[in-house]
Every structure is written in C-alpha cells, then in structure tokens.
PDB file with SEQRES, HELIX, SHEET and CRYST1 records, atoms N, CA, C and O in Angstrom:
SEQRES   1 A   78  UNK UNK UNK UNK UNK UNK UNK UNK UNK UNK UNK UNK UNK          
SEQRES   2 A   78  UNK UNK UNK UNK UNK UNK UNK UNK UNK UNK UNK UNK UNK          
SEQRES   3 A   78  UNK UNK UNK UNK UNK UNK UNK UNK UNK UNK UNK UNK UNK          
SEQRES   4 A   78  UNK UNK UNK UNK UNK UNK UNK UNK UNK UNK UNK UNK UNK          
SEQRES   5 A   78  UNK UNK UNK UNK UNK UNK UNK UNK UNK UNK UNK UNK UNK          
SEQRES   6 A   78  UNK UNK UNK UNK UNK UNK UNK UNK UNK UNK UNK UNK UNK          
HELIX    1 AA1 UNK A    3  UNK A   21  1                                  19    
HELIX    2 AA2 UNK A   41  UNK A   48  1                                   8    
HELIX    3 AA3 UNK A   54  UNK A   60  1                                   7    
HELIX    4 AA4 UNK A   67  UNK A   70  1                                   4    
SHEET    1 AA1 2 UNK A  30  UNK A  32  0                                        
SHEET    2 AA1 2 UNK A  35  UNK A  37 -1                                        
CRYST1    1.000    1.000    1.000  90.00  90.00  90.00 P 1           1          
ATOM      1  N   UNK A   1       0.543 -11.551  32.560  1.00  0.00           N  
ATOM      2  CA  UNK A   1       1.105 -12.134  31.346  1.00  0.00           C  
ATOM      3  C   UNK A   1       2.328 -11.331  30.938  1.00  0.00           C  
ATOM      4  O   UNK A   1       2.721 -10.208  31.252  1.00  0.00           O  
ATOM      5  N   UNK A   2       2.741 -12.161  30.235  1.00  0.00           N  
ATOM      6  CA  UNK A   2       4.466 -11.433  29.720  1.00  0.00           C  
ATOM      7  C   UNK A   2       4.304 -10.516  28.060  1.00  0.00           C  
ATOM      8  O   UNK A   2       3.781 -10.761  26.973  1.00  0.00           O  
ATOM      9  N   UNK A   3       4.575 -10.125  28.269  1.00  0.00           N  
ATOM     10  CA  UNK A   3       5.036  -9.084  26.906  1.00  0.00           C  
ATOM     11  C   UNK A   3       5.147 -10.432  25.546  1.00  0.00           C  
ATOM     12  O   UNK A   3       4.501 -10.498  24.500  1.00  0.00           O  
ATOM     13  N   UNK A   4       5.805 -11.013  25.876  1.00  0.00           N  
ATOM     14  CA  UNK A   4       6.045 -11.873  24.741  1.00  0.00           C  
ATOM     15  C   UNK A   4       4.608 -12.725  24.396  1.00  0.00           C  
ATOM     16  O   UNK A   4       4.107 -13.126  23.345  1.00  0.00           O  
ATOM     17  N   UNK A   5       4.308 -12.774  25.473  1.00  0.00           N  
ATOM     18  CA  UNK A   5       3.050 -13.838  25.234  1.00  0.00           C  
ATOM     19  C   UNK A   5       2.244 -13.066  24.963  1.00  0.00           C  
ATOM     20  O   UNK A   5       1.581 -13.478  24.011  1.00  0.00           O  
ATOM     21  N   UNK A   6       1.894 -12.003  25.353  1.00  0.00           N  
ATOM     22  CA  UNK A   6       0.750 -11.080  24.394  1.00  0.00           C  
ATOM     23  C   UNK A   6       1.228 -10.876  23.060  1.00  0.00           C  
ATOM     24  O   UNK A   6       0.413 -10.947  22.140  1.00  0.00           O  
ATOM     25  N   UNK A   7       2.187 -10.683  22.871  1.00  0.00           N  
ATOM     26  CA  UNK A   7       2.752 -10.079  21.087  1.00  0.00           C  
ATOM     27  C   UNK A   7       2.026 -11.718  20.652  1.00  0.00           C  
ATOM     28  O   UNK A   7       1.039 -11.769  19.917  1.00  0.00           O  
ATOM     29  N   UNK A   8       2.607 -12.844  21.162  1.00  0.00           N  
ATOM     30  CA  UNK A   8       2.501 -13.933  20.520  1.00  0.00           C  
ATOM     31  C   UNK A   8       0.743 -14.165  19.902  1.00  0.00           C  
ATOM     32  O   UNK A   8       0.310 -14.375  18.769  1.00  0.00           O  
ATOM     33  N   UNK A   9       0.124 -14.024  21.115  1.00  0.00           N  
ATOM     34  CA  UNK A   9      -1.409 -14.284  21.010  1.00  0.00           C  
ATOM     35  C   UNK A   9      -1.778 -12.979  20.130  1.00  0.00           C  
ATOM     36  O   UNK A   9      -2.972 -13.100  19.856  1.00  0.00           O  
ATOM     37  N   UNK A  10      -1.491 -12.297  19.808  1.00  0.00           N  
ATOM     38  CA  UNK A  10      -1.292 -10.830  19.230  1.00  0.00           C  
ATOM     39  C   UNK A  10      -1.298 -11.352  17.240  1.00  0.00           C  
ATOM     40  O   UNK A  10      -2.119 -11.189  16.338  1.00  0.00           O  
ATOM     41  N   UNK A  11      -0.324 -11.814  17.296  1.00  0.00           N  
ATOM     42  CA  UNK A  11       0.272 -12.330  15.802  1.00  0.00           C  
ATOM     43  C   UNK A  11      -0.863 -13.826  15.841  1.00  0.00           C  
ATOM     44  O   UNK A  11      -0.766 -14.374  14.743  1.00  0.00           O  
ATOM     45  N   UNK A  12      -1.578 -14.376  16.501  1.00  0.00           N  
ATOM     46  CA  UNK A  12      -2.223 -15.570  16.061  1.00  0.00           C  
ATOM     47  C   UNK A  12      -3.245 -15.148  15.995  1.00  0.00           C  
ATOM     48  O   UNK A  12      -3.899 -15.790  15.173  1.00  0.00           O  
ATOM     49  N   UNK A  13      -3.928 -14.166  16.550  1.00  0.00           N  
ATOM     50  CA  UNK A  13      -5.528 -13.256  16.282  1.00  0.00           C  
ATOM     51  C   UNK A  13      -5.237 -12.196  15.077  1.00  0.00           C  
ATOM     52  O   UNK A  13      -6.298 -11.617  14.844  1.00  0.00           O  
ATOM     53  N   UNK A  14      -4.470 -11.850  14.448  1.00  0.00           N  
ATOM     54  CA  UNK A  14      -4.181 -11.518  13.214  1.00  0.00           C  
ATOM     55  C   UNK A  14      -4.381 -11.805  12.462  1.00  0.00           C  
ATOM     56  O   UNK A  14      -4.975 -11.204  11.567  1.00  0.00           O  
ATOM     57  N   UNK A  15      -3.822 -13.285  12.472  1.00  0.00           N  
ATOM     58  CA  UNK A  15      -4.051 -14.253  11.419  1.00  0.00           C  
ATOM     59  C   UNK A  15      -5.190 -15.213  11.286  1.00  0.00           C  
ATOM     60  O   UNK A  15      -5.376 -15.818  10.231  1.00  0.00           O  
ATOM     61  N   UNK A  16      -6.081 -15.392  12.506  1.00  0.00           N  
ATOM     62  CA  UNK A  16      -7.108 -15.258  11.786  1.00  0.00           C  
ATOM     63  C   UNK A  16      -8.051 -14.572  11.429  1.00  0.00           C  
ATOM     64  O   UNK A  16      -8.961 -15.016  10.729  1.00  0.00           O  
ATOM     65  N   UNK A  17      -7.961 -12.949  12.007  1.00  0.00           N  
ATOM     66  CA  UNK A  17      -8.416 -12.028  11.303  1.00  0.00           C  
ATOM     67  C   UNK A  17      -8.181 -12.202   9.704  1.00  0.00           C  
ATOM     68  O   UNK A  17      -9.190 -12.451   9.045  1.00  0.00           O  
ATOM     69  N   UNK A  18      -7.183 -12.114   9.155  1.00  0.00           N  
ATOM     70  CA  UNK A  18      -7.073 -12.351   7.975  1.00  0.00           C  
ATOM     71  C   UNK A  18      -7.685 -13.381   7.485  1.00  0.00           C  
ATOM     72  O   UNK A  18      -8.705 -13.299   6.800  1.00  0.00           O  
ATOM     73  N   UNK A  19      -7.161 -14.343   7.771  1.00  0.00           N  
ATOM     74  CA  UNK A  19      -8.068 -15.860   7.490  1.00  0.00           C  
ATOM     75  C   UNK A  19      -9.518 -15.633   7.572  1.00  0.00           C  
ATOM     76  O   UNK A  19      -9.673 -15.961   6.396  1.00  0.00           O  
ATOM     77  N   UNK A  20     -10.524 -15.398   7.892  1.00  0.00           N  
ATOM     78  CA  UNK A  20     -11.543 -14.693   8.402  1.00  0.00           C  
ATOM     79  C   UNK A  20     -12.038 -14.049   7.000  1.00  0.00           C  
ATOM     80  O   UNK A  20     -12.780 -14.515   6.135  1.00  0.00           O  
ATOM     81  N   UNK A  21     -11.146 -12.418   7.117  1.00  0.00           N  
ATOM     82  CA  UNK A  21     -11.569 -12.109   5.714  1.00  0.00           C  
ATOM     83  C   UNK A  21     -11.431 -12.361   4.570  1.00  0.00           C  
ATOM     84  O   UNK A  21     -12.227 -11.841   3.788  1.00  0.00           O  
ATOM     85  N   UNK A  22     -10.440 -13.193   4.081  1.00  0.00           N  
ATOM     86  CA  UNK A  22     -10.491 -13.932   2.771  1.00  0.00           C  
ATOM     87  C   UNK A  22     -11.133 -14.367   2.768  1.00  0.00           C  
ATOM     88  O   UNK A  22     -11.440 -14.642   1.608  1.00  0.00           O  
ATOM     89  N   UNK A  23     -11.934 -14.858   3.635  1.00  0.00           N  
ATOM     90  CA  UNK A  23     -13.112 -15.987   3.320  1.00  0.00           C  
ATOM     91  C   UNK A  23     -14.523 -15.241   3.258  1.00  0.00           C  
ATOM     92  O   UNK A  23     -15.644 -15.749   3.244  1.00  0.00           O  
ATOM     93  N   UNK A  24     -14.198 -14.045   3.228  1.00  0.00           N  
ATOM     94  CA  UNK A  24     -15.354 -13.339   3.214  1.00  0.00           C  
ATOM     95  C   UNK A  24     -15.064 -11.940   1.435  1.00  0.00           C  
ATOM     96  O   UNK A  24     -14.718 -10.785   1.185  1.00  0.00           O  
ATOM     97  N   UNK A  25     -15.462 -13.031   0.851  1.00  0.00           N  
ATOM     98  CA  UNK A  25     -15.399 -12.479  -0.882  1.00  0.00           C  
ATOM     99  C   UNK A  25     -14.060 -12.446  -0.874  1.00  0.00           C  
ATOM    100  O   UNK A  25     -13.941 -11.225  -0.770  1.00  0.00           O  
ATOM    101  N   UNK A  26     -12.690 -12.945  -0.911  1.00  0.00           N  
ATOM    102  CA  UNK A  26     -11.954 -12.612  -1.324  1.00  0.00           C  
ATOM    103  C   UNK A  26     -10.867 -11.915  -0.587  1.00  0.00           C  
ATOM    104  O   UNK A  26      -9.733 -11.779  -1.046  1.00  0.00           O  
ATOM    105  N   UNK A  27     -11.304 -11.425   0.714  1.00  0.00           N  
ATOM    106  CA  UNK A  27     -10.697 -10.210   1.144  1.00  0.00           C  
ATOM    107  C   UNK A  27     -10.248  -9.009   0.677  1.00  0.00           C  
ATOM    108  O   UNK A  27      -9.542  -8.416   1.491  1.00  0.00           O  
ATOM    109  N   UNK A  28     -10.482  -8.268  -0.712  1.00  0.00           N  
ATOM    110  CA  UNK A  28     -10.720  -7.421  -1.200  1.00  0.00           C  
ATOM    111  C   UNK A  28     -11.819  -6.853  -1.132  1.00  0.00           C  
ATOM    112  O   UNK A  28     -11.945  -5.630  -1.199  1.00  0.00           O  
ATOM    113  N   UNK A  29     -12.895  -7.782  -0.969  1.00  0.00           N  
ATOM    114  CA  UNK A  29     -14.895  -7.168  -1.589  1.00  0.00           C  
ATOM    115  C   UNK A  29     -15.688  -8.063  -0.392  1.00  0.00           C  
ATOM    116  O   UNK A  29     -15.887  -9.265  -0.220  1.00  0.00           O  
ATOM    117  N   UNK A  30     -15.996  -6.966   0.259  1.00  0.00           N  
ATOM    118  CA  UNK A  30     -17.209  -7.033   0.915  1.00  0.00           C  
ATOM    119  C   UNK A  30     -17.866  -5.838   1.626  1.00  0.00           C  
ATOM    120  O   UNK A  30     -17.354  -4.734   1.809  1.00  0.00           O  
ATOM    121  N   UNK A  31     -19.060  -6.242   1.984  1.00  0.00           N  
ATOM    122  CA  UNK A  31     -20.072  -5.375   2.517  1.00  0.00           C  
ATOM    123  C   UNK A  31     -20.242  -4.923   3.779  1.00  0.00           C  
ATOM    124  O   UNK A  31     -20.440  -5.717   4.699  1.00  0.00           O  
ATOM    125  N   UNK A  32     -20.182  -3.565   3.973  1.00  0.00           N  
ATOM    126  CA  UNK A  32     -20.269  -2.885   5.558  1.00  0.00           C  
ATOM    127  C   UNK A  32     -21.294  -1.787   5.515  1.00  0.00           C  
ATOM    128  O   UNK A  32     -21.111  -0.850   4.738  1.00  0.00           O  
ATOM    129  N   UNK A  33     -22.407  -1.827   6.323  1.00  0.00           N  
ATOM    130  CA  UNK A  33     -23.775  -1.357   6.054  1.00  0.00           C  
ATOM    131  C   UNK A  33     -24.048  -0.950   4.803  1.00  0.00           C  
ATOM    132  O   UNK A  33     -24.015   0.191   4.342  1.00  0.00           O  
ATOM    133  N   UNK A  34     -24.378  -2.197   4.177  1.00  0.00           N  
ATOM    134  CA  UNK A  34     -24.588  -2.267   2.975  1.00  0.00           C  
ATOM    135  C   UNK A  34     -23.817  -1.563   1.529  1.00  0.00           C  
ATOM    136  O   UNK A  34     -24.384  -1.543   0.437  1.00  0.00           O  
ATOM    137  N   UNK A  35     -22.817  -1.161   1.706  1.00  0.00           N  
ATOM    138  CA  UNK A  35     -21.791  -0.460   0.976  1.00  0.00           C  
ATOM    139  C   UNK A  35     -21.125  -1.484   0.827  1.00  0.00           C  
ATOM    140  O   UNK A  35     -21.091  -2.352   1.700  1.00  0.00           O  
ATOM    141  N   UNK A  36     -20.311  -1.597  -0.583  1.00  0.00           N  
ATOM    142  CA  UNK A  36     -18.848  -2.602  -0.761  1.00  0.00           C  
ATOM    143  C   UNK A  36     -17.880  -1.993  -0.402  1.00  0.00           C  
ATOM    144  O   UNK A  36     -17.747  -0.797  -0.664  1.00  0.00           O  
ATOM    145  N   UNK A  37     -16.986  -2.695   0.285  1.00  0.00           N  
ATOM    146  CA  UNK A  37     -15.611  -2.420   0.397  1.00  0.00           C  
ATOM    147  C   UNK A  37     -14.727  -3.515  -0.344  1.00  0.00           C  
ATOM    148  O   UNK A  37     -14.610  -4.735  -0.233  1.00  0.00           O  
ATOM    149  N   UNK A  38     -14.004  -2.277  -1.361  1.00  0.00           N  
ATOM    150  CA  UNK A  38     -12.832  -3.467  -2.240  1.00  0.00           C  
ATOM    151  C   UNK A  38     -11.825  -2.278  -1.746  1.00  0.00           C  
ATOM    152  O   UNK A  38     -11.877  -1.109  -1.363  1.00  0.00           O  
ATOM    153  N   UNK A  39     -10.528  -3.695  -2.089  1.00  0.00           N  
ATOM    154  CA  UNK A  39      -8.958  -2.652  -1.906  1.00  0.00           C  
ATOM    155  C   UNK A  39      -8.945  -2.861  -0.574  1.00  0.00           C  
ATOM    156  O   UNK A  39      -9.585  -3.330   0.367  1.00  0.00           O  
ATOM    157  N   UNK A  40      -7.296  -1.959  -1.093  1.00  0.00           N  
ATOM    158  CA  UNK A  40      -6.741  -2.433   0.577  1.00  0.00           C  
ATOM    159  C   UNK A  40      -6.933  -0.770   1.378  1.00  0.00           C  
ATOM    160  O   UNK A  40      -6.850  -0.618   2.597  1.00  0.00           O  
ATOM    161  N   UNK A  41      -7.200   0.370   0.378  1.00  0.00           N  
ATOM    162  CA  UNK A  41      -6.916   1.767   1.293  1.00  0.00           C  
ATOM    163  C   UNK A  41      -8.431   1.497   2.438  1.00  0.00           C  
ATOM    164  O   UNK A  41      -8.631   1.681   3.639  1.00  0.00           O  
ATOM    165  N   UNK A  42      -9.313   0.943   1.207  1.00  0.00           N  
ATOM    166  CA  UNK A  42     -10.743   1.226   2.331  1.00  0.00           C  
ATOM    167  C   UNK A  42     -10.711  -0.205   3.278  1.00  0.00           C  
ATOM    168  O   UNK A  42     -10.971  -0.159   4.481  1.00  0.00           O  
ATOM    169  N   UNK A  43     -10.476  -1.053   2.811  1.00  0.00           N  
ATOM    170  CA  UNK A  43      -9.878  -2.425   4.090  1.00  0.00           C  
ATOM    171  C   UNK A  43      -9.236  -1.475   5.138  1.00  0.00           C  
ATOM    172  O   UNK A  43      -9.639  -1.404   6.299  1.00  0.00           O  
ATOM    173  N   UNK A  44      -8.328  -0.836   4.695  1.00  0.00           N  
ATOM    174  CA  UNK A  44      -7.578  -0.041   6.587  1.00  0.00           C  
ATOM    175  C   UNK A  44      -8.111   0.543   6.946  1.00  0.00           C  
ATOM    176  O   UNK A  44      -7.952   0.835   8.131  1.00  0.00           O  
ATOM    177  N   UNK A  45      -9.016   1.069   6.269  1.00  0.00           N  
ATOM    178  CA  UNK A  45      -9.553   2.400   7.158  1.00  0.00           C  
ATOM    179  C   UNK A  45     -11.308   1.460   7.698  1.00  0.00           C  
ATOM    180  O   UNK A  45     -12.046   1.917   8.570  1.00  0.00           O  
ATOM    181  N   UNK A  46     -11.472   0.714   7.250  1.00  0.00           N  
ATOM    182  CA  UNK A  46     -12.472  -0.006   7.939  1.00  0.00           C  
ATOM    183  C   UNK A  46     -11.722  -1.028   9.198  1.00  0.00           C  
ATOM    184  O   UNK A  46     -12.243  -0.710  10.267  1.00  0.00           O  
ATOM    185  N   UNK A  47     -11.018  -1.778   9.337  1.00  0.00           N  
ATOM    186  CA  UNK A  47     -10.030  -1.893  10.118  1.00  0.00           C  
ATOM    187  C   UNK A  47      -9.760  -0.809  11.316  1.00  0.00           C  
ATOM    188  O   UNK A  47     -10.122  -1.003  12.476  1.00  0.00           O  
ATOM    189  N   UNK A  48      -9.279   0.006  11.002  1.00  0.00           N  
ATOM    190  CA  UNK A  48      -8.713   1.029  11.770  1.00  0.00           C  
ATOM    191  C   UNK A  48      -9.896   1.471  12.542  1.00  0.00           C  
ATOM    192  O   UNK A  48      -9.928   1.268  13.755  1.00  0.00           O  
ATOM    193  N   UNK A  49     -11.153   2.230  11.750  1.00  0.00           N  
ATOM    194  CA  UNK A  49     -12.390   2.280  12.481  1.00  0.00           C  
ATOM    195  C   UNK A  49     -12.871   1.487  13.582  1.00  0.00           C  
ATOM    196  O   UNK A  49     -13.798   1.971  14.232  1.00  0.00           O  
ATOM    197  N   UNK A  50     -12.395   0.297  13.936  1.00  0.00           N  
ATOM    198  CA  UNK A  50     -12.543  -1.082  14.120  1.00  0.00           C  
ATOM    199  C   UNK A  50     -12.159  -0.841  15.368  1.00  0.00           C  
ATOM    200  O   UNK A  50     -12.910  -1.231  16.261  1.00  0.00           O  
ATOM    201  N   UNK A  51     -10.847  -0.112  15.744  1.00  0.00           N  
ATOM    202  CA  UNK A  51     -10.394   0.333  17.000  1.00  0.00           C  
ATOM    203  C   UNK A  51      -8.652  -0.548  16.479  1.00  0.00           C  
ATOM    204  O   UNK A  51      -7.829  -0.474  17.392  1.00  0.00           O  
ATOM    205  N   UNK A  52      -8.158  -1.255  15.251  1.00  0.00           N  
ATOM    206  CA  UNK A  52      -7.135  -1.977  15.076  1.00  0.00           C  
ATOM    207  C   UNK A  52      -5.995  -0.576  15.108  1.00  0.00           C  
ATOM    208  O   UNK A  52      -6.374   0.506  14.661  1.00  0.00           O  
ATOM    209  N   UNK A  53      -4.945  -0.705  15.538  1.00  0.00           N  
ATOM    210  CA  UNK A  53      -3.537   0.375  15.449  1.00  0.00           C  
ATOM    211  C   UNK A  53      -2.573  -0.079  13.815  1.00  0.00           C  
ATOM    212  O   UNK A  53      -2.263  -1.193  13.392  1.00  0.00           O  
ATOM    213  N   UNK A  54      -2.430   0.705  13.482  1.00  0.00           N  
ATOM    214  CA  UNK A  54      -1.663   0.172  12.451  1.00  0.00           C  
ATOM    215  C   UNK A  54      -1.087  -1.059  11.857  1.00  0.00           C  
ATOM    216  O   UNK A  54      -1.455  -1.734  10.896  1.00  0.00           O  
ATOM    217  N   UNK A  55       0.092  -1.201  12.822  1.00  0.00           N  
ATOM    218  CA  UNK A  55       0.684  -2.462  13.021  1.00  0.00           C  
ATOM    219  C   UNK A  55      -0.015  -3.993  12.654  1.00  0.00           C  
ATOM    220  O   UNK A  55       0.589  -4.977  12.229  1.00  0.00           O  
ATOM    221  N   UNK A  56      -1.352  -3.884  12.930  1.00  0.00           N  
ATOM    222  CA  UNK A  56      -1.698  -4.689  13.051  1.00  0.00           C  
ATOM    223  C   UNK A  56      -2.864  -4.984  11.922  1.00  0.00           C  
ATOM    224  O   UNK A  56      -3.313  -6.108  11.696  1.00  0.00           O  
ATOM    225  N   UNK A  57      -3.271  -3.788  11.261  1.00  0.00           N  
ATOM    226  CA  UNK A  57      -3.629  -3.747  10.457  1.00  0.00           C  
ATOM    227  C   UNK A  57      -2.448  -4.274   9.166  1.00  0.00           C  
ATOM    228  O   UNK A  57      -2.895  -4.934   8.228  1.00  0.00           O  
ATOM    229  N   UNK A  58      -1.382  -4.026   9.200  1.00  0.00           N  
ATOM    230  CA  UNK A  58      -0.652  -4.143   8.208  1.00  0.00           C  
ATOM    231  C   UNK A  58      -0.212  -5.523   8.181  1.00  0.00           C  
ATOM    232  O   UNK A  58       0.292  -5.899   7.123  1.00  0.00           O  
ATOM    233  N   UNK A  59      -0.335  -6.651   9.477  1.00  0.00           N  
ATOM    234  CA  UNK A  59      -0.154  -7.929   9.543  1.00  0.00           C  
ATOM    235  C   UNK A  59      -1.147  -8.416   8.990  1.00  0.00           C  
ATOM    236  O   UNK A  59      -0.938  -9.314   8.174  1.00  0.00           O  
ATOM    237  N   UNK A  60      -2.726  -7.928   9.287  1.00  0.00           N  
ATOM    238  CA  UNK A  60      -3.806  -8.558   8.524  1.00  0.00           C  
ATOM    239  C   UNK A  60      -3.763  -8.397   7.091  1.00  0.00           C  
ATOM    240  O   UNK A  60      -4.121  -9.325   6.365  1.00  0.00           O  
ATOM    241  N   UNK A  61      -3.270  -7.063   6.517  1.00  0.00           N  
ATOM    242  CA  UNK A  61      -3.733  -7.132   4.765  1.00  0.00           C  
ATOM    243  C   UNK A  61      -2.443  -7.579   3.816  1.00  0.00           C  
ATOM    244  O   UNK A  61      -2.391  -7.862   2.619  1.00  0.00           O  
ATOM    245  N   UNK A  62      -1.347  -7.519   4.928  1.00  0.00           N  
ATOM    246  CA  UNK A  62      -0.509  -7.889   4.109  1.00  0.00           C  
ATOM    247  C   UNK A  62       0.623  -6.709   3.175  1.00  0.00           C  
ATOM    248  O   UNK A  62       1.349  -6.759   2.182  1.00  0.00           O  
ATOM    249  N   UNK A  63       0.185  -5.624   4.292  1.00  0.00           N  
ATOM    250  CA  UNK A  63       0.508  -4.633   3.020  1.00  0.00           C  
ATOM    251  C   UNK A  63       1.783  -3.692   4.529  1.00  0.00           C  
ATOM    252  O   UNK A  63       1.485  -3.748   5.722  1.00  0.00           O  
ATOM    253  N   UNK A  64       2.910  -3.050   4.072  1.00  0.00           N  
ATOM    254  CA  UNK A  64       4.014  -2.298   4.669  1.00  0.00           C  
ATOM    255  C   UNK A  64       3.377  -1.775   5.845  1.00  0.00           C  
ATOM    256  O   UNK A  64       2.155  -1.652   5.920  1.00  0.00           O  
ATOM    257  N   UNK A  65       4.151  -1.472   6.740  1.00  0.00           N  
ATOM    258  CA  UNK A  65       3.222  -0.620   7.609  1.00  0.00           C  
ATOM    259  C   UNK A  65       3.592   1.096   7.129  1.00  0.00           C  
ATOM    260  O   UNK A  65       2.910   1.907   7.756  1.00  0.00           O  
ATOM    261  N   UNK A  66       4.393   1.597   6.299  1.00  0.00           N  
ATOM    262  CA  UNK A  66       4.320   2.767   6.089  1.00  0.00           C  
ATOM    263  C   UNK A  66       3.272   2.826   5.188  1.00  0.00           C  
ATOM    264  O   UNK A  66       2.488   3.752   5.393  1.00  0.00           O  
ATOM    265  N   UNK A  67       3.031   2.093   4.238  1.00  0.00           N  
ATOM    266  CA  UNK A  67       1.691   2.335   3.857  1.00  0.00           C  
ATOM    267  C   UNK A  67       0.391   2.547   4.429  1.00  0.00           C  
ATOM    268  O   UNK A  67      -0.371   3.506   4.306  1.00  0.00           O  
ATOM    269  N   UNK A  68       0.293   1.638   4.980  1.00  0.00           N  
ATOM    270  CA  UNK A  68      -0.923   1.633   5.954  1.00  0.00           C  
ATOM    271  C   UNK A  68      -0.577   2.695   7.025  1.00  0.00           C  
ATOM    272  O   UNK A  68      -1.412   2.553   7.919  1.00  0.00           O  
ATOM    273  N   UNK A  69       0.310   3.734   7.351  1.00  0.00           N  
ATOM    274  CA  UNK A  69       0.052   4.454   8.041  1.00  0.00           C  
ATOM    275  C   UNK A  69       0.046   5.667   6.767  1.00  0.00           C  
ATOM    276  O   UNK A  69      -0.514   6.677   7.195  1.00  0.00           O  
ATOM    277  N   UNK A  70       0.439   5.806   5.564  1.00  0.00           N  
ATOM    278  CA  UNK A  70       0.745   6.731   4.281  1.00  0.00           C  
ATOM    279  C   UNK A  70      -1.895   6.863   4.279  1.00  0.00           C  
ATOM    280  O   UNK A  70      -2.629   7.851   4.298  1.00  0.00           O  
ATOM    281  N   UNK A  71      -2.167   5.603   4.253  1.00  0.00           N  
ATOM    282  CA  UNK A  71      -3.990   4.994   3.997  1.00  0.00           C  
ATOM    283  C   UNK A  71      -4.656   5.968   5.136  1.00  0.00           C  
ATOM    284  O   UNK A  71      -5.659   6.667   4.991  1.00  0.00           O  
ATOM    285  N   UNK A  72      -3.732   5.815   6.458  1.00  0.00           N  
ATOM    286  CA  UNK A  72      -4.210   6.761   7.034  1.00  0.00           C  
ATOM    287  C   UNK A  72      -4.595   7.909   7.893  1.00  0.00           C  
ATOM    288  O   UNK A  72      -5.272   8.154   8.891  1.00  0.00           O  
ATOM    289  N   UNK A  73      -3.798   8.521   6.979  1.00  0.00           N  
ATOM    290  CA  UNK A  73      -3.185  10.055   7.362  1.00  0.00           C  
ATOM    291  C   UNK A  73      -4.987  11.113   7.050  1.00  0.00           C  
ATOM    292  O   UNK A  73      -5.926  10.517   6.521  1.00  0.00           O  
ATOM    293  N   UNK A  74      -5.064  11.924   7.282  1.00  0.00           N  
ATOM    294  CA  UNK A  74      -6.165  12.776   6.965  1.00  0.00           C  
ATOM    295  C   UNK A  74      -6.466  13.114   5.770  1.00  0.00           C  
ATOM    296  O   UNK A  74      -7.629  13.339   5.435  1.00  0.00           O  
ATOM    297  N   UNK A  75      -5.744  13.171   5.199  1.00  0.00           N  
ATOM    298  CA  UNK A  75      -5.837  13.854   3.761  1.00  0.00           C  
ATOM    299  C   UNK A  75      -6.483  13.094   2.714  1.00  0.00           C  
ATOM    300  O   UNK A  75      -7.331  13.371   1.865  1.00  0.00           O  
ATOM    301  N   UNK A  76      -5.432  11.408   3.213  1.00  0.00           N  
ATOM    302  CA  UNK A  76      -5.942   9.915   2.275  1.00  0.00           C  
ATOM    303  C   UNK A  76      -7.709   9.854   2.963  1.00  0.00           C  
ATOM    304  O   UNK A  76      -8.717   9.520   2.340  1.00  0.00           O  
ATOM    305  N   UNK A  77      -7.645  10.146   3.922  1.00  0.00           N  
ATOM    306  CA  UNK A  77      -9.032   9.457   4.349  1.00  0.00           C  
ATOM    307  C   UNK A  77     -10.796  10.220   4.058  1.00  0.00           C  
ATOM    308  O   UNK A  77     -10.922  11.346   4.539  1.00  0.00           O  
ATOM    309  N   UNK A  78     -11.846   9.730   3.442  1.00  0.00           N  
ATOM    310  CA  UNK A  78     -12.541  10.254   2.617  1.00  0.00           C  
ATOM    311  C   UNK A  78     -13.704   9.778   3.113  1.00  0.00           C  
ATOM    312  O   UNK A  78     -14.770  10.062   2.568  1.00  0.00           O  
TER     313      UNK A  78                                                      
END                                                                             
C-alpha cells in the first residue's frame, strides 16, 4: 500500500473513533474499569495508553496537537 492510502484509511478510523466516543456519554464521561473518565487531559492519556501516537489522538478529541503532546509529558501525567 501507498503512504497516501494509509494516511487516508488513517484519517477515516479516526473519525470513527471519535464518532464512537461521542456516542458513548458525550465523549467527555465515561467509564474505564469502573472509574469515570471526563475531559480531554484524561481522554489522551486513556487514548494514548491505548497504544494511539499523538497525532492521532489530537484528530480524535479535537484538541491541538501541542496540547495533547503539553497532556502528555510526565509531569501532566498522574
């Protein structure tokens, strides 16, 4: 496969990642072994846990990618 066609299929599994979690409370609030997750710092870092790279995290929430790499640096992460 070509470079382009992976980025492409790349950006359409994103989106429905996203699509996906809005539909799951909101995409702010939901539950991961039994804990809530609201917000977007603990969305990336559950994401990221996930095995997702930045980039791509920041296509799903919607949010800069310097942020989402600012969410998770060591210091932010808790």
């Amino acid at each position: 496969m070509n470079e382009e066609l992976l980025k492409e299929i790349s950006r359409k599994l994103s989106v429905l990642i996203s699509m996906s979690l809005e539909r799951t409370n909101d995409m702010r609030q939901f539950e991961r072994d039994g804990q809530r997750i609201q917000g977007v710092g603990p969305m990336t870092r559950y994401l990221s846990d996930m095995g997702l790279d930045p980039k791509d995290i920041a296509d799903i929430v919607g949010a800069p990618l310097t942020s989402i790499r600012t969410l998770l640096t060591p210091k932010r992460r808790k």
